[in-house]
N, C-alpha and C positions, 0 to 999 in steps of 0.2 A: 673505657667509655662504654656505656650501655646502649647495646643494639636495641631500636626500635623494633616493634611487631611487625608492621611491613618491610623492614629491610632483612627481618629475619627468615623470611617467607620467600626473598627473594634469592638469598645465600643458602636454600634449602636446608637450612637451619632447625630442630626441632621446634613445634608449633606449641606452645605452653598448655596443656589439658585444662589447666584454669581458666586460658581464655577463649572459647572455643567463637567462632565465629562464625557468618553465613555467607555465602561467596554472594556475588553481582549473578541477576539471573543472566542465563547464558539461552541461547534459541537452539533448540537440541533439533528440530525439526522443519522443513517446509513442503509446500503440496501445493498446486493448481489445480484448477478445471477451466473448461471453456465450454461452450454451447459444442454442439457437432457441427454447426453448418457454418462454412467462413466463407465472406466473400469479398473481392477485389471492389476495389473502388470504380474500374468501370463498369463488373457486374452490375456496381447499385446503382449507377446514371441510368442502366442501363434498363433495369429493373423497374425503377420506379420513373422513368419516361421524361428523364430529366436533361433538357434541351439547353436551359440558358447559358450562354458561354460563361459568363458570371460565376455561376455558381459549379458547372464545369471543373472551372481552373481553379477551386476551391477542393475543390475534392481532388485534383488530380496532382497537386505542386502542396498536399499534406506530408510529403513523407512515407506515409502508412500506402502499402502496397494490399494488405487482406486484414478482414476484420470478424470477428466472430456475433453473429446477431440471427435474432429471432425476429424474422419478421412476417409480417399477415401473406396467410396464403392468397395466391392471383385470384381474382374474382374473373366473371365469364367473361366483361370485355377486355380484361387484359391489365386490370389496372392492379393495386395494391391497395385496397379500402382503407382507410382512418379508420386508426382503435378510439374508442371513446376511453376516459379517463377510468371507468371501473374496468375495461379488459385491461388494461396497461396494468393495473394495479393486482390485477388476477395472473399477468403473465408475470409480473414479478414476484411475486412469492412460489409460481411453478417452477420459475430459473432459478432464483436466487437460491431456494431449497437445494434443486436439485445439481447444480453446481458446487453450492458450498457444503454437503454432504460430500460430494466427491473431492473436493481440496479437502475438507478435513481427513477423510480416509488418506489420501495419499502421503498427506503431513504424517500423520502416524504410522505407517509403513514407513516413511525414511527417516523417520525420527526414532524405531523400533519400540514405539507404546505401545500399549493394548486401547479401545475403546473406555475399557472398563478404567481405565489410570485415570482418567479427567478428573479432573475437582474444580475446573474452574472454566467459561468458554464464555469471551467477550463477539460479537456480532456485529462485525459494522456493515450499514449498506446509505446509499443515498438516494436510490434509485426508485424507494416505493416505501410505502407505509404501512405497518402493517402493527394489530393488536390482539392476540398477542404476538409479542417481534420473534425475530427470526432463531434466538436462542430456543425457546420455547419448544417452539416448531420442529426445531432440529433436534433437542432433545429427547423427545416422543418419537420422533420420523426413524431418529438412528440409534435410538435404544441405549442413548446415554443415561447412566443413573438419578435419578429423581434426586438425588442428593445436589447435584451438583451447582453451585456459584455460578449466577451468571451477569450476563450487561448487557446491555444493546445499543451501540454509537448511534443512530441515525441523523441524518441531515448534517453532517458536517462537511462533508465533501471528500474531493481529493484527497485532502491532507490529513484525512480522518485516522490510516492505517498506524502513523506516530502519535496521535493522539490517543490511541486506542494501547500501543501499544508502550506508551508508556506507564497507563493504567496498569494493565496484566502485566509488567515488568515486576509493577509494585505491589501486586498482590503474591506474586510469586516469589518476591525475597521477604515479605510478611508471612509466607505459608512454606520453608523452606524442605524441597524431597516434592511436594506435590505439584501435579501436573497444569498448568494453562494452557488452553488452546486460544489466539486471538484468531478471527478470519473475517476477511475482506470480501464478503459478497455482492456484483454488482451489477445486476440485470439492466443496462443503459438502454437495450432494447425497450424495455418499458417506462423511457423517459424521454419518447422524441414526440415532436410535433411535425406533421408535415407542409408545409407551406415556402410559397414560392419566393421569399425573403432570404437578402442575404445573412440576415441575425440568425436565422436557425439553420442556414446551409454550412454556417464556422461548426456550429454542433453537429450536425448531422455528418458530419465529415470526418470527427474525430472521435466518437466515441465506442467501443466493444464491449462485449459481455464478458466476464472472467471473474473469478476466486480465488483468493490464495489463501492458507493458513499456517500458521507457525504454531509450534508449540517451543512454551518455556518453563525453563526449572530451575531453580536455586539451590545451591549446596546443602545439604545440612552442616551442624557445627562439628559433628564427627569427620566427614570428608570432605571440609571444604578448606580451600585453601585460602589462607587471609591476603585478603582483597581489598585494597581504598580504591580501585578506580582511578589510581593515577597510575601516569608513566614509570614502567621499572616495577608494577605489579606483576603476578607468575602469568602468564599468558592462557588461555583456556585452549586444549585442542583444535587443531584445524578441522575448520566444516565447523566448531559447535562453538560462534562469539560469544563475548560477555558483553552487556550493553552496559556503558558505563556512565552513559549519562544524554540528557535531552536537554534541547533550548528551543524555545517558540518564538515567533514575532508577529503581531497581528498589523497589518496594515490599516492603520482606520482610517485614513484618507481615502482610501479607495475599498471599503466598505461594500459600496452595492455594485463590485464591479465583479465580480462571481455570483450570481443568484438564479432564485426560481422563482418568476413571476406567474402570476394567473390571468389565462388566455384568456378572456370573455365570449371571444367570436369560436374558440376551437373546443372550452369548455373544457379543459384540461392546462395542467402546469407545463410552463415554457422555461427552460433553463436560457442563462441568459450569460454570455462571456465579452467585457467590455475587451473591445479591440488595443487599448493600451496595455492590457494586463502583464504583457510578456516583459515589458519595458520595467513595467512598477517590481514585479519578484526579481527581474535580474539587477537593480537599483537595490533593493533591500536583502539582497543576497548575502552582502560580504560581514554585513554586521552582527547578522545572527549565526552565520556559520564561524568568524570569530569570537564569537561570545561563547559557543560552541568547543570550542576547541583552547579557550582561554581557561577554561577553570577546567583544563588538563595538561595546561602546561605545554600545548603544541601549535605548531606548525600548519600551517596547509600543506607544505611540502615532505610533512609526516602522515599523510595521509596514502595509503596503497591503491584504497578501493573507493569510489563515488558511483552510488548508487542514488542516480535522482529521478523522481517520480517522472513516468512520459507524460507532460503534459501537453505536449505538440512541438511542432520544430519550432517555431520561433521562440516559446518559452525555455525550452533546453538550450539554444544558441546562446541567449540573454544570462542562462546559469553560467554558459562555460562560460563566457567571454570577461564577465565579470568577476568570475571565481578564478579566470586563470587556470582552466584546465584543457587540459586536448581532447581529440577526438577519437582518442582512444580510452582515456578517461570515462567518457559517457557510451561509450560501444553499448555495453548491456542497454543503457537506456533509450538508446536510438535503435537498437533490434529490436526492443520490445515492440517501442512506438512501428515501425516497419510493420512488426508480423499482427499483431495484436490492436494499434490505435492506443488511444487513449482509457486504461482501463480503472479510471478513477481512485477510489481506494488503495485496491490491489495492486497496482503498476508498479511500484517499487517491490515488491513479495517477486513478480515475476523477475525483475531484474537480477534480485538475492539468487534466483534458485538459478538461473544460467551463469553467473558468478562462480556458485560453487562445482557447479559443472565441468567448469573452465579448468578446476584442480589448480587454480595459481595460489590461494589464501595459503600463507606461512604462518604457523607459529609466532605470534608477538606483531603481526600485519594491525593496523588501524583500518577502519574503516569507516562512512562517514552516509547515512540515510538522510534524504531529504525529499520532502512533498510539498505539495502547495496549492491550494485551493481556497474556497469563498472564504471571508472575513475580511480582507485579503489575508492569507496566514499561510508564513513560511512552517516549518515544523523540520526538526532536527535531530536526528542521532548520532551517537559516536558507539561504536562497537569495538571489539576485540579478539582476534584470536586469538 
């Protein structure tokens, strides 16, 4: 009987030089930044002179204990002035820069790149707008080569970080040996309105400033080992998965229930989080994380690691309870949310890098990325060590 190329790949079997192949890109690297200044959620009642019980016990029964944010120096009577819509947008390209400059260094340190390796750096943010966007910026800023490929996500939200980085997965096994950097940059500081309603106390409650960046690589056909992405493939070193595949689901019933509307009275964008939302992602959780895990042939209960976006405690409850997972399960993503908040994009990147921290990831572990934000839209990945 004649062995197939992937079972022969699995039996460490000679790999036929005729048929060389390119492996599934794998994430050789990750890196964070935060702003310097983090503060407790009473600091910030506390700070900005905020009395309502209402909006209080919103901030206080979030879960999140400190958060990293840039906020307006005290004025003489004591208060914290309102940014007009052009500071906001000028403090986020100051953050966002200078954050996602520092995740991208750090990704390259523990991913041991050089600067000079890039050839490809996708940029996602949601938190400001900016022309030219933030690749650009960062390019010139950090003395990446002029040569280099790039993209810029904006406005997608939360769930942007798997959208992003299923693009750069696919640029990186089209470009196999060269470097992608994806990063998550997201200055939330420059995305609050302040006013005494409880619609913008749910935001104002949970969101931080943070950066993450990965870098990915694809085998060449000289050293890569033949890879379908199914179960029973060779497994990639621990610390450095293979992504082997993505599934999306866009909620369009609930459409305008993640958005950014325009203030009239504050003259700046108001983000907007309909109070159902935790309910509708934990409802459409199961189908796409089996669709997921279907065209691999698995299990939920083949899965080691779940790494889900912090999008607040009532929306992680609604993943586990529906997904069937513990609360040990989502530790990484309920410490983020603790130490961090809600840090949009990036939130799952911080979860990845305390995971591998952990030193629990084996050899042949599964693992399973999920985020979730406006459209409504799940977003999925499956990995591998």
């Amino acid at each position: 009987m004649t062995t197939s190329l992937p079972n022969a790949a699995v039996l460490d079997l000679p790999v036929p030089a005729t048929k060389p192949t390119t492996g599934t890109a794998r994430i050789a690297g990750v890196g964070t930044a935060t702003t310097e200044r983090s503060y407790s959620q009473p600091e910030l009642l506390d700070l900005f002179h905020i009395t309502d019980p209402k909006v209080r016990s919103v901030f206080l029964n979030s879960a999140i204990e400190r958060r990293h944010l840039t906020i307006p120096p005290e004025a003489a009577d004591g208060t914290r002035p309102a940014e007009a819509q052009g500071e906001l947008l000028a403090k986020h390209r100051r953050v966002a820069l200078d954050m996602g400059a520092r995740a991208v260094r750090a990704c390259l340190a523990n991913s041991g790149i050089e600067l000079s390796d890039i050839d490809y750096l996708c940029c996602v943010t949601t938190t400001g707008f900016l022309t030219p966007g933030i690749s650009a910026l960062l390019i010139k800023e950090m003395g990446i080569s002029a040569a280099t490929s790039r993209v810029d996500v904006v406005g997608m939200g939360c769930n942007a970080g798997l959208n992003a980085l299923n693009a750069t997965a696919g640029w990186a096994v089209a470009n196999p040996g060269k470097v992608a950097v994806m990063l998550c940059t997201e200055a939330c500081s420059a995305a609050y309105v302040m006013d005494s309603t409880l619609r913008t106390a749910v935001v104002n409650s949970l969101f931080g400033d943070g950066a993450a960046a990965v870098a990915l690589v694809a085998d060449t056909p000289d050293t890569a080992y033949v890879t379908s992405g199914a179960p029973g493939g060779p497994p990639s070193a621990a610390g450095s998965p293979r992504i082997l595949g993505f599934a999306s689901h866009l909620i369009t019933e609930a459409i305008d229930a993640m958005r950014y509307d325009w203030d009239d009275g504050q003259g700046k964008f108001s983000f907007y989080l309909d109070p159902q939302i935790p309910y509708v992602v934990g409802a459409n959780a199961e189908q796409v994380i089996d669709r997921l895990l279907d065209g691999a042939g698995l299990r939920r209960s083949d899965i080691a690691h779940w790494l889900v976006h912090s999008g607040g405690k009532k929306v992680i409850d609604a993943v586990r309870v529906n997904l069937g997972l513990t609360r040990h399960d989502v530790r990484h993503t309920t410490g983020v949310l603790r130490d961090y908040g809600n840090l949009s994009s990036s939130s799952f990147l911080f979860s990845y890098e305390r995971l591998l921290a952990d030193r629990v990831t084996r050899a042949g572990d599964y693992g399973v990325l999920m985020t979730m934000g406006p459209g409504s839209t799940i977003e999925t990945a499956l990995v591998q060590w």
